[in-house]
C-alpha positions in Angstrom: 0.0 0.0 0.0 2.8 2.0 0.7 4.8 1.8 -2.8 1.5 2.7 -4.4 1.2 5.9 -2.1 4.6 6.7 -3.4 4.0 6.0 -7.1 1.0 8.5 -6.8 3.1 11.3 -4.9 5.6 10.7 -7.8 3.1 11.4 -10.7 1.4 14.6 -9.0 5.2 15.8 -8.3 5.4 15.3 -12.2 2.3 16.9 -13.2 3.3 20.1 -10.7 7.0 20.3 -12.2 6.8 24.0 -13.1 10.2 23.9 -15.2 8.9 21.8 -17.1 5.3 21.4 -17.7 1.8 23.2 -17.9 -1.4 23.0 -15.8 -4.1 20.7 -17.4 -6.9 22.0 -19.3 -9.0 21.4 -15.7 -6.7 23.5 -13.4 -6.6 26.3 -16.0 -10.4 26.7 -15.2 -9.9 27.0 -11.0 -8.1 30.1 -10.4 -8.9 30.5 -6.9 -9.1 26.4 -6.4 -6.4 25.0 -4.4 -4.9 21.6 -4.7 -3.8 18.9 -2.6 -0.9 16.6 -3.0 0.1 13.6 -0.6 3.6 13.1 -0.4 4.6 10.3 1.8 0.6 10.3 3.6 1.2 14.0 3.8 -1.1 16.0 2.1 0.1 19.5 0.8 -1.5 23.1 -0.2 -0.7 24.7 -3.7 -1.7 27.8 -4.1 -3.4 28.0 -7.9 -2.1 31.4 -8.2 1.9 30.6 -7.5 1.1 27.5 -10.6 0.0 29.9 -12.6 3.1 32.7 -12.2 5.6 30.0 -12.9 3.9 28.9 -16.0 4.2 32.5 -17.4 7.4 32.6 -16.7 8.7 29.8 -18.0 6.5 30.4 -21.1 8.6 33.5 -21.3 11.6 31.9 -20.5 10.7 29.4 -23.6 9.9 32.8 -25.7 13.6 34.1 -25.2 15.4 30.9 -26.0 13.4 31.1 -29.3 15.0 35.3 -30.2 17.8 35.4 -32.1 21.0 37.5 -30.9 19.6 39.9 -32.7 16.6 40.2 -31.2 17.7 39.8 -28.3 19.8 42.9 -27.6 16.7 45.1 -28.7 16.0 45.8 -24.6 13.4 42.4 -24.2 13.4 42.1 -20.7 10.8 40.2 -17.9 8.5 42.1 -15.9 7.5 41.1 -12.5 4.7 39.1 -13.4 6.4 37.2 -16.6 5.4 39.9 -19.2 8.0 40.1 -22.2 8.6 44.1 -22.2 9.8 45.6 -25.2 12.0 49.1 -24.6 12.1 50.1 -28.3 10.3 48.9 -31.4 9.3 45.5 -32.2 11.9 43.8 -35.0 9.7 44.1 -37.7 8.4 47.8 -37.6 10.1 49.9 -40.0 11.1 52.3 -37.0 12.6 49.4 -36.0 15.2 49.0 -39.2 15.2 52.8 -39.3 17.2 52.7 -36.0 19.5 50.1 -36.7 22.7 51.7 -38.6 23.6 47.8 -39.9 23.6 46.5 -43.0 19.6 45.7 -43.7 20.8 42.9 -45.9 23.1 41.2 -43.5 26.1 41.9 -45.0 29.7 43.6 -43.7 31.1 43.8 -39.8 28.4 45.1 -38.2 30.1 48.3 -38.5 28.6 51.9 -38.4 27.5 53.5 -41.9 29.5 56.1 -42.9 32.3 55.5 -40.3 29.7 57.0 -37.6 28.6 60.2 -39.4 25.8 59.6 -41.8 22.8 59.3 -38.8 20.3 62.0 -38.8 21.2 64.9 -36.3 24.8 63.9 -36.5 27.8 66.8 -37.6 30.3 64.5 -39.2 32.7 62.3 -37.6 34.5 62.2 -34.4 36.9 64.5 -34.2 35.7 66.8 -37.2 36.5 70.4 -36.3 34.8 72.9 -38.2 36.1 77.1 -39.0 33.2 78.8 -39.4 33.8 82.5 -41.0 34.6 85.1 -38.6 31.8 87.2 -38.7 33.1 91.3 -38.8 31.0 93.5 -36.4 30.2 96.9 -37.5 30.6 98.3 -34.1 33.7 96.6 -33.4 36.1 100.1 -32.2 38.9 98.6 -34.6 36.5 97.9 -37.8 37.9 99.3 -40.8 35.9 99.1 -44.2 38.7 99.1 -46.2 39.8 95.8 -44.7 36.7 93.7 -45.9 37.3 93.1 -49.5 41.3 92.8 -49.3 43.1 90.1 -51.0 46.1 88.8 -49.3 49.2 87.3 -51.2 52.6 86.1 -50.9 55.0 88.7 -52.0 58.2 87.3 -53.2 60.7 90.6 -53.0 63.0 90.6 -55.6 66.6 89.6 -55.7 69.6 91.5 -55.1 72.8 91.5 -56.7 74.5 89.1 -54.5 71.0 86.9 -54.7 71.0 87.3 -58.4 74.2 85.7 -58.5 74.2 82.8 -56.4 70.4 82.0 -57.8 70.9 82.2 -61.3 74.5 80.9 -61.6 74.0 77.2 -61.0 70.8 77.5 -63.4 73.1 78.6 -66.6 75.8 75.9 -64.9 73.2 73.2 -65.1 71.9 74.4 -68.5 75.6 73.8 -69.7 75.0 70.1 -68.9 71.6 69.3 -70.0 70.6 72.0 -72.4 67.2 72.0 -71.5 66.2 75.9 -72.3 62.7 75.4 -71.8 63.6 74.4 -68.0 65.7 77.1 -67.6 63.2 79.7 -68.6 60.5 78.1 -66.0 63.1 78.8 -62.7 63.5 81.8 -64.2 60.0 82.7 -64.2 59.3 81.4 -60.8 62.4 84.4 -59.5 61.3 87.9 -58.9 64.5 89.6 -60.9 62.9 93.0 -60.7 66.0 95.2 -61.9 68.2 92.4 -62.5 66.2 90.8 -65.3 68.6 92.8 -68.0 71.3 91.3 -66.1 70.6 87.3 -67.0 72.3 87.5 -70.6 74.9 89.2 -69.2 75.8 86.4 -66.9 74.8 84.0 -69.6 77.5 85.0 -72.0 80.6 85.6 -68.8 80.2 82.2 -68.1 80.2 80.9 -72.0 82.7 82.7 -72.5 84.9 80.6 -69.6 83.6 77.8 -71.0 84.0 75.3 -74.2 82.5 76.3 -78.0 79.6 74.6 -77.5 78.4 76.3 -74.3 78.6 79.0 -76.2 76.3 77.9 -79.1 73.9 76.7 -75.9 73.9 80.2 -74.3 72.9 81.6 -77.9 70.4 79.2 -78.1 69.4 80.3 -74.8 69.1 84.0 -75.8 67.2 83.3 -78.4 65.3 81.1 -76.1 63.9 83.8 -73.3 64.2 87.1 -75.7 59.8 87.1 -75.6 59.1 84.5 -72.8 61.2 86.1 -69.8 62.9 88.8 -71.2 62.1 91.4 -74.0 64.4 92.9 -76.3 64.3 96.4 -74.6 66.0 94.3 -71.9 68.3 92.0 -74.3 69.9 95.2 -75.6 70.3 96.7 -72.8 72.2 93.9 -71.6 74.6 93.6 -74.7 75.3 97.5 -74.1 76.1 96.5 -70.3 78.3 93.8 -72.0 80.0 96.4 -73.9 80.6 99.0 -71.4 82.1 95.8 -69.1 84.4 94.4 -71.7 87.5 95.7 -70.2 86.9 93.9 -66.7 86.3 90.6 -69.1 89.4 90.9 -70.9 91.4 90.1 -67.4 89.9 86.7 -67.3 89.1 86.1 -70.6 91.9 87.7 -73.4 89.8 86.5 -76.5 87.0 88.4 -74.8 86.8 91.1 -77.3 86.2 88.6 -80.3 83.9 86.2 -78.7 81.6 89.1 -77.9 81.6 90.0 -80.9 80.3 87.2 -82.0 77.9 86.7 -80.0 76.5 90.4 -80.7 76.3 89.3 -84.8 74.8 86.2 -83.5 72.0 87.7 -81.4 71.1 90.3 -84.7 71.2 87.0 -87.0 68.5 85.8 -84.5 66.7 89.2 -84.4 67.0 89.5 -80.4 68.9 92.7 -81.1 68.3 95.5 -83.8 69.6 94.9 -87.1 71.6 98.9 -86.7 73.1 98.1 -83.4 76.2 98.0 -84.6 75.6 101.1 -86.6 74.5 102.9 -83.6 78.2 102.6 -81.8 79.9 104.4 -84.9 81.8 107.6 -83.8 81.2 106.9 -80.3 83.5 104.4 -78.6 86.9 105.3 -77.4 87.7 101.6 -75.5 89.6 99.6 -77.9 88.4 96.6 -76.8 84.8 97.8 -77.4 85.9 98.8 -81.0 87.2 95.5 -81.3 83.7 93.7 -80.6 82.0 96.0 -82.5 84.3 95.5 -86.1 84.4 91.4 -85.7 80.8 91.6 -85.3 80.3 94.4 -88.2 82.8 91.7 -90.3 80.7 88.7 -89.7 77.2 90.4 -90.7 79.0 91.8 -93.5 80.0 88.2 -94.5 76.5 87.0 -94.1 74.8 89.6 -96.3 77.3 89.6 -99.1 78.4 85.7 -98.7 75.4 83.9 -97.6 78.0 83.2 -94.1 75.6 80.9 -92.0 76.1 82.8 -88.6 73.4 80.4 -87.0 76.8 78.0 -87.3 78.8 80.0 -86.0 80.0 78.3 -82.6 80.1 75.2 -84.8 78.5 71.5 -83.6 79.9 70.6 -80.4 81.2 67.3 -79.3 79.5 64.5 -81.1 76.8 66.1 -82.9 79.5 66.9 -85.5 80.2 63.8 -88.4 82.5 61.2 -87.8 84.2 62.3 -91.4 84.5 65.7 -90.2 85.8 64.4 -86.6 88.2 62.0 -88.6 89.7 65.3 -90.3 90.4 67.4 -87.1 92.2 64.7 -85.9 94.7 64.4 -88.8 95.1 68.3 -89.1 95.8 68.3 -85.5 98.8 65.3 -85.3 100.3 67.2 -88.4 100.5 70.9 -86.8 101.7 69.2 -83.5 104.3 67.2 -86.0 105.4 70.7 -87.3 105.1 72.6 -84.3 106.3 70.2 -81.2 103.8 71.8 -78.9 102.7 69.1 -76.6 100.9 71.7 -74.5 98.6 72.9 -77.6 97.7 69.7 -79.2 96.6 68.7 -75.8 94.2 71.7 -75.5 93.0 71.5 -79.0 92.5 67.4 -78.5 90.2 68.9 -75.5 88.3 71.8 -77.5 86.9 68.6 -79.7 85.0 67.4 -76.7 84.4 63.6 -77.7 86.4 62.0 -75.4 84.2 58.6 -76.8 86.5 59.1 -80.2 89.9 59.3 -78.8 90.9 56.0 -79.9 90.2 57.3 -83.5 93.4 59.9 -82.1 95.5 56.9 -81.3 94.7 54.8 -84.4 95.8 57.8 -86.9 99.2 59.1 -84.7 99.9 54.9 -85.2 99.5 55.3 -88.7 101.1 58.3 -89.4 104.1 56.5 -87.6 103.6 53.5 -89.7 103.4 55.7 -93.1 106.3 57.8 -92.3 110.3 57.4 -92.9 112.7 57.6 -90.2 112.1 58.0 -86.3 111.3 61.8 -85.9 107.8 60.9 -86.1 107.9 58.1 -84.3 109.5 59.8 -81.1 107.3 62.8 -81.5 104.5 60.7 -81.5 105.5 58.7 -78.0 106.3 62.3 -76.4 102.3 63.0 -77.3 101.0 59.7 -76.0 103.1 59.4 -73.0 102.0 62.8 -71.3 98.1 62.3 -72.9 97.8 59.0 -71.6 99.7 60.2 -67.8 96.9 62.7 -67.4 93.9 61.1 -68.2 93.2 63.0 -71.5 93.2 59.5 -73.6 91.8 57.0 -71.0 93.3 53.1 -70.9 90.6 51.7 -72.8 90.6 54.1 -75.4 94.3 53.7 -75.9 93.6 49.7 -76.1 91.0 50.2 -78.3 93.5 52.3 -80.5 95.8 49.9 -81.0 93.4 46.8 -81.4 92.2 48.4 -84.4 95.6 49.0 -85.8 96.3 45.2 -84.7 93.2 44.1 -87.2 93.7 46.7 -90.2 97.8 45.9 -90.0 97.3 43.3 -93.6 95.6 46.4 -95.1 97.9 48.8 -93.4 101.1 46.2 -95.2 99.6 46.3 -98.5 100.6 49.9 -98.4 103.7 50.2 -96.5 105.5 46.6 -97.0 107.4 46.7 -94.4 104.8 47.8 -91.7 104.8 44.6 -89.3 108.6 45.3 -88.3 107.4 48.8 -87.9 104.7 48.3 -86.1 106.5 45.8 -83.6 109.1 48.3 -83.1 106.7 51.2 -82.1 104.7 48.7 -79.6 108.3 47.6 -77.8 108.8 51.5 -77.4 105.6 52.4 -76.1 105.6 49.6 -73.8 109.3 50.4 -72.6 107.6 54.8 -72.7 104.7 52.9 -70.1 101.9 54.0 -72.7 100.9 50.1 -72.9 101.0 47.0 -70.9 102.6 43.7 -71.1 99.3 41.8 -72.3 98.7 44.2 -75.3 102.3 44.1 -76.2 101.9 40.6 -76.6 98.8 41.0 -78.6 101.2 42.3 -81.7 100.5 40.3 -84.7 103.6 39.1 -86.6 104.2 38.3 -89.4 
């Protein structure tokens, strides 16, 4: 009788579980009724209303388990009787998706829109400091109406003499090197000269002058360059007067100064920067001789050009190796046969200089070997060591041009023999002497075909 008691206290324990389970459909209807269990012969008092809060609440409980994450961190939350309450709108009101600044198609980190400025009410982003326009009061004690529609700027004052100098100097320097007169006239542009505009040739051609023939043909270039983008010809001629009037100073550094500006002046009218009667103008006035000395090579030259045809535009001649290799190939042989007449080390040096291709020097070695090879007796052939050793000492012939030199006198020797039959035993006789003057090495010594 006992187990049976037990069995039954079991199953009403089970039917009252309220984690677990509802009221029947009977117990729904008695709110006020009570009920009584017997657990172990003891009967016990349930209150219906207590059954009835825990079913709520676990209903609710049930509810929440149901929300997503989502829905969950909307501000659902229990009341004290088991009431889901609801802080903001439910998920599917369109105030609802209005609110939430996520991605409304589930896409992205979750992350703000906008980086956290594009919600209504909100003045940009974190951070975001914004000038608003001083406002000017009228009865501000310091107003001034002339100060409302002023327009500041940066004012650049112009240069000096001693600026002028050390700006513009390295400009015309560099210019010497890459010949780029459409650069040149932009820094130019970008100075305030003021006064010293007129003054920019005038530097131009001191520092051709000072420099090789075809700086000189670069600085006319240049002339002709600014004259109407940075300077105007009022200002070119007044700079070729200045020019003038310094010529004595110029001849201390430069002693061909006289001549040189003279050529530039008939270049400059050949390129219509300066007035075809400027020349003309100086007639009757000049007392410095040096002036008078500009002003008759130039007068000679535009003489030349009206009754000659004299290409003036030429007149500086092609530097370096924008000249042909025919014409290149000629210099060389008129220079080794003055030096062979004259014996002036020191001026076939310069003049081997003045052709600026230092690429083509081995052209210079390959002609003095053959001039050696084509001549009778040893005059030329010590005349020509005494101009190797001393070019090849200082750097003026580099070692690989001077190898290359006499490689290719090495593979033209069968042509050379044809000529001059006996030009092996020459030509082994001038290597042992180089090689003994220190011009050569050992290995290209030994590279001397015989025959």
């Amino acid at each position: 009788m006992s187990i049976r008691r037990i069995k039954l206290a079991k199953q009403y324990i089970k039917v009252y579980d309220l984690s677990d389970s509802y009221m029947s459909g009977d117990e729904e209807k008695s709110n006020s009724a009570k009920i009584n269990n017997e657990i172990n012969g003891n009967w016990i008092t349930v209150p219906a209303g207590t059954v009835q809060e825990a079913r709520l609440k676990a209903k609710a409980k049930r509810r929440l388990r149901k929300n997503s994450s989502r829905d969950s961190g909307r501000g659902d939350s229990l009341s004290d009787n088991g009431d889901t309450v609801r802080f903001g709108p439910p998920p599917t009101s369109p105030k609802g998706k209005v609110l939430d600044r996520r991605s409304r198609q589930g896409k992205g980190r979750g992350l703000p829109k906008k980086g956290g400025a594009g919600g209504k009410g909100v003045w940009g982003t974190p951070g975001q400091v914004y000038e608003d326009e001083q406002q000017v009061d009228v009865r501000d004690p310091n107003y001034d109406e002339d100060q409302e529609n002023c327009v500041y700027e940066t004012v650049v004052l112009p240069l000096d003499e001693d600026a002028f100098v050390r700006t513009v100097t390295p400009i015309v320097k560099e210019y010497f090197e890459h010949g780029d007169a459409y650069e040149v006239a932009e820094l130019l542009s970008e100075l305030n000269l003021g006064t010293m505009r007129s003054d920019v040739p005038l530097l131009a051609v001191s520092l051709a002058m000072e420099a090789k023939a075809s700086h000189r043909e670069l600085t006319s270039r240049l002339l002709s360059h600014l004259c109407g983008r940075v300077l105007t010809h009022s200002e070119v001629e007044a700079a070729f007067h200045k020019l003038l009037q310094e010529l004595p100073d110029l001849v201390l550094d430069t002693p061909t100064a006289p001549r040189l500006v003279g050529q530039f002046i008939a270049r400059a009218v050949a390129d219509h920067i300066l007035p075809t009667n400027f020349v003309e103008g100086y007639k009757g006035r000049v007392d410095c001789g040096h002036t008078r000395a500009a002003l008759d090579r130039a007068a000679v030259l535009l003489k030349m050009r009206r009754e000659t045809g004299l290409r003036i535009d030429n007149l500086w001649g092609l530097g370096g190796g924008q000249r042909p290799v025919n014409q290149l190939i000629k210099e060389v042989n008129l220079l080794l046969k003055e030096y062979v007449l004259s014996g002036d080390v020191a001026e076939a040096e310069c003049c081997l200089r003045e052709l600026e291709v230092p690429h083509f020097h081995h052209q210079f070695v390959y002609e003095a070997i053959v001039m050696v090879l084509e001549s009778s007796g040893d005059t030329t052939l010590r005349m020509i060591l005494k101009l190797l050793k001393p070019l090849y000492d200082s750097s003026v012939i580099t070692v690989d041009q001077m190898r290359r030199g006499y490689e290719r006198v090495y593979m033209d020797i069968a042509d050379i023999n044809i000529d001059v039959p006996c030009a092996y035993s020459l030509l082994e006789y001038f290597v042992d002497q180089s090689f003994s003057s220190g011009v050569i090495d050992k290995n290209l010594r030994d590279l001397c075909p015989c025959r």
